[in-house]
N, C-alpha and C positions, 0 to 999 in steps of 0.2 A: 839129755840122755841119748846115747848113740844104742839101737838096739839092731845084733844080728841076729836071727833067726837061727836054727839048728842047719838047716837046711842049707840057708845062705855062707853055713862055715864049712860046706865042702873044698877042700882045696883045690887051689887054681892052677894049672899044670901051664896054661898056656903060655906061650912067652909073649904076646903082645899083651900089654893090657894097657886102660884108660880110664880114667876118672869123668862124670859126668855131673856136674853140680845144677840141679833144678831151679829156675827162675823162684822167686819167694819175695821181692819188693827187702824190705828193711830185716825182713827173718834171714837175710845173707849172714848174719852172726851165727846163724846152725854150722854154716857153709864153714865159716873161717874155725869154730870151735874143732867139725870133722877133722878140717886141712889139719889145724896142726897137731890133733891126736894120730892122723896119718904120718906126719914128719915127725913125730917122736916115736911111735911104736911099731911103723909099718914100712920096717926096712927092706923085708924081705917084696912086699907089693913095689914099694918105692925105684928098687932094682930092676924090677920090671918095664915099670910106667912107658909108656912113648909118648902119650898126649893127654890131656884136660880139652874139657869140653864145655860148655854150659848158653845160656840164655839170662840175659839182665843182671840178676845181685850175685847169679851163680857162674857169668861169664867173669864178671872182675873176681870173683875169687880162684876161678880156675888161668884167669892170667896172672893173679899173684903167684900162684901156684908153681908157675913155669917161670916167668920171669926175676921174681923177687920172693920167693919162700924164707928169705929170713925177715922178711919187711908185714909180718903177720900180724906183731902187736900194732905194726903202725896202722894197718886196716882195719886192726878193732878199735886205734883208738878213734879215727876218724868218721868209720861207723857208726860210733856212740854221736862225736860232736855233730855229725852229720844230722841226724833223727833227732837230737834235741834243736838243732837249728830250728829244723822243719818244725817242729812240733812247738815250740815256742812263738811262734809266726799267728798271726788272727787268722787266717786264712790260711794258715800250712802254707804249701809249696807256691798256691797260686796269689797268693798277700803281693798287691801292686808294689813293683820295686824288688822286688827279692827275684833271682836268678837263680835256681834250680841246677839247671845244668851246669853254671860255670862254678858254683861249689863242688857237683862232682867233679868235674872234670879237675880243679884243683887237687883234688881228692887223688886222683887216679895219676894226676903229673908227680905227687908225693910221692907213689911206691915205686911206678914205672922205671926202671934205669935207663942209661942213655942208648946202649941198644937190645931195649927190652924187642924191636921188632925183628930183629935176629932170632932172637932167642922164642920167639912168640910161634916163628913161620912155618909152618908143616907139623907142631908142637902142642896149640890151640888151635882149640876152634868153636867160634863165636855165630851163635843162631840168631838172625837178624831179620825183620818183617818189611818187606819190600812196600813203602805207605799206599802207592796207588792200584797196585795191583793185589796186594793180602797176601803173594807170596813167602813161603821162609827160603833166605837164602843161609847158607855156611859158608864163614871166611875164615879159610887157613892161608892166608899170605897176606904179607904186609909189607909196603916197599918201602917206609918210613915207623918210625916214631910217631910221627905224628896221623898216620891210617892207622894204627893199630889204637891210639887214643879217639876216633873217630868213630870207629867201629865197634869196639866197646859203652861209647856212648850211644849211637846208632841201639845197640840193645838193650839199652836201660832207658827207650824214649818214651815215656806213657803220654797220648796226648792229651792236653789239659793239662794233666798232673807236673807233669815235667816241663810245658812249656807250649806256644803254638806252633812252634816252626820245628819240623820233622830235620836230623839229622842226616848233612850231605855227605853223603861217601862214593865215591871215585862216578859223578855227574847224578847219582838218585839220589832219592828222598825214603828215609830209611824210619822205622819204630822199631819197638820192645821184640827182641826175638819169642820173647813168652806168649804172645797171640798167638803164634802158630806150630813153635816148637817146645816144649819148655824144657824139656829132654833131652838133648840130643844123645842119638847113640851109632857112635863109629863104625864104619863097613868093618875096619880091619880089625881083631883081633876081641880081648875079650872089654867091655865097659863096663865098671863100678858103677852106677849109679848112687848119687847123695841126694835127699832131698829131707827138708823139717815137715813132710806129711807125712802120716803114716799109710803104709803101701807096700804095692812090692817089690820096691825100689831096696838096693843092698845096704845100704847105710837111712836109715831112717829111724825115726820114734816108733814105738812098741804101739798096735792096733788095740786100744782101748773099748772098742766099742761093741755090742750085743751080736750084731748082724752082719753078716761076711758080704758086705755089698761096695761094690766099689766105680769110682764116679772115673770118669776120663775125659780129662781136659790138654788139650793141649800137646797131647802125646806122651802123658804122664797118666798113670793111674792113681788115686786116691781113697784109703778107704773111707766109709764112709762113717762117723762118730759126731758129737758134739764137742770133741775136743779136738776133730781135724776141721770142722765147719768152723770154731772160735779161729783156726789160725789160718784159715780160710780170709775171714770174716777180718782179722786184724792185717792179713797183707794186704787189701782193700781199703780195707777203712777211710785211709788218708784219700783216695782218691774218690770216693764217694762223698768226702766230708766236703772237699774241694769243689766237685761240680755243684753241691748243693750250695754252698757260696758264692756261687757267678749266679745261678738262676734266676 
């Protein structure tokens, strides 16, 4: 359920706008449900748009967004095989033999067109965790096809979970932009934010909870409920279940 606030439905005069989809692990299916209730009822924002934004399951849905918006069922169906892969595995993602990353990255050469990095550059923009130093950087340019599939996965790298070897993008060593950004929000113009927490984020689930308190992670606000900690608790899950398997 997509809930807007009274508040949140004042109209938006501005002429720039942006979309920003929050990092979320496998709850990215919030992310693609938003998108295309945006590409079916939100022509008037859509007219708008300049760019997508996002960090790990919320950046590949914000470059489906820009490069292949008609290629939406194929991210949810991939999605689904994706997480049943994972989840069928003795050891989920970390199960000896099984490769994580090159399943996504499969994943993401499915939707990608051949010049999705055209279509990506100045348009998207992807939050990414610099591995040795903890910094976030943002990448809006891409000289190939194949950086912009790089840097995408660059933001979706959890380590352990995803793999040991941190993704190389133009000579670094890159992880999850969700450590350090999980929000991004554009200098120019105005930014939608999505996220499946509840918060005060403009596209979110309805605050179910007793006490107006809210936690801040990442550069994202969260309020605080037993029904934001379960989906808390379940975009974890797998990577908790994982480390407890190696130990």
């Amino acid at each position: 359920m997509y809930h807007v606030t009274a508040q949140k439905r004042v109209r938006i005069i501005m002429t720039l706008l942006n979309l920003s989809f929050a990092a979320c692990g496998f709850m990215g299916m919030y992310h693609l449900g938003a998108a295309g209730a945006l590409l079916r009822h939100g022509d008037r924002l859509l007219g708008s748009l300049r760019a997508c934004a996002g960090a790990s399951a919320g950046a590949l849905v914000a470059a489906a967004m820009v490069t292949a918006p008609d290629k939406l069922e194929v991210c949810k169906d991939f999605t689904l095989r994706f997480a049943e892969s994972v989840r069928r595995r003795r050891f989920g993602a970390v199960t000896p033999g099984y490769d994580f990353m090159l399943e996504l990255r499969e994943g993401v050469e499915e939707v990608l067109p051949a010049d999705a990095h055209r279509l990506a550059s100045d348009r998207l923009f992807v939050s990414i965790t610099h591995f040795q130093s903890g910094r976030n950087h943002t990448v809006s340019s891409f000289g190939s096809r194949e950086e912009l599939i790089k840097v995408l996965l660059a933001s979706s790298f959890v380590p352990v979970y995803a793999g040991l070897k941190p993704v190389e993008f133009r000579g670094q060593r890159w992880m999850d932009g969700g450590f350090t950004d999980s929000l991004p929000i554009l200098p120019e113009g105005r930014t939608i934010t999505v996220s499946p927490f509840a918060g005060p984020q403009d596209v979110c689930p309805a605050h179910r909870g007793l006490l107006d308190v809210q936690l801040r992670l990442a550069n994202m606000n969260i309020m605080y409920s037993s029904h934001s900690t379960k989906r808390l608790k379940d975009t974890v899950q797998a990577l908790q279940d994982c480390i407890r398997s190696i130990e």
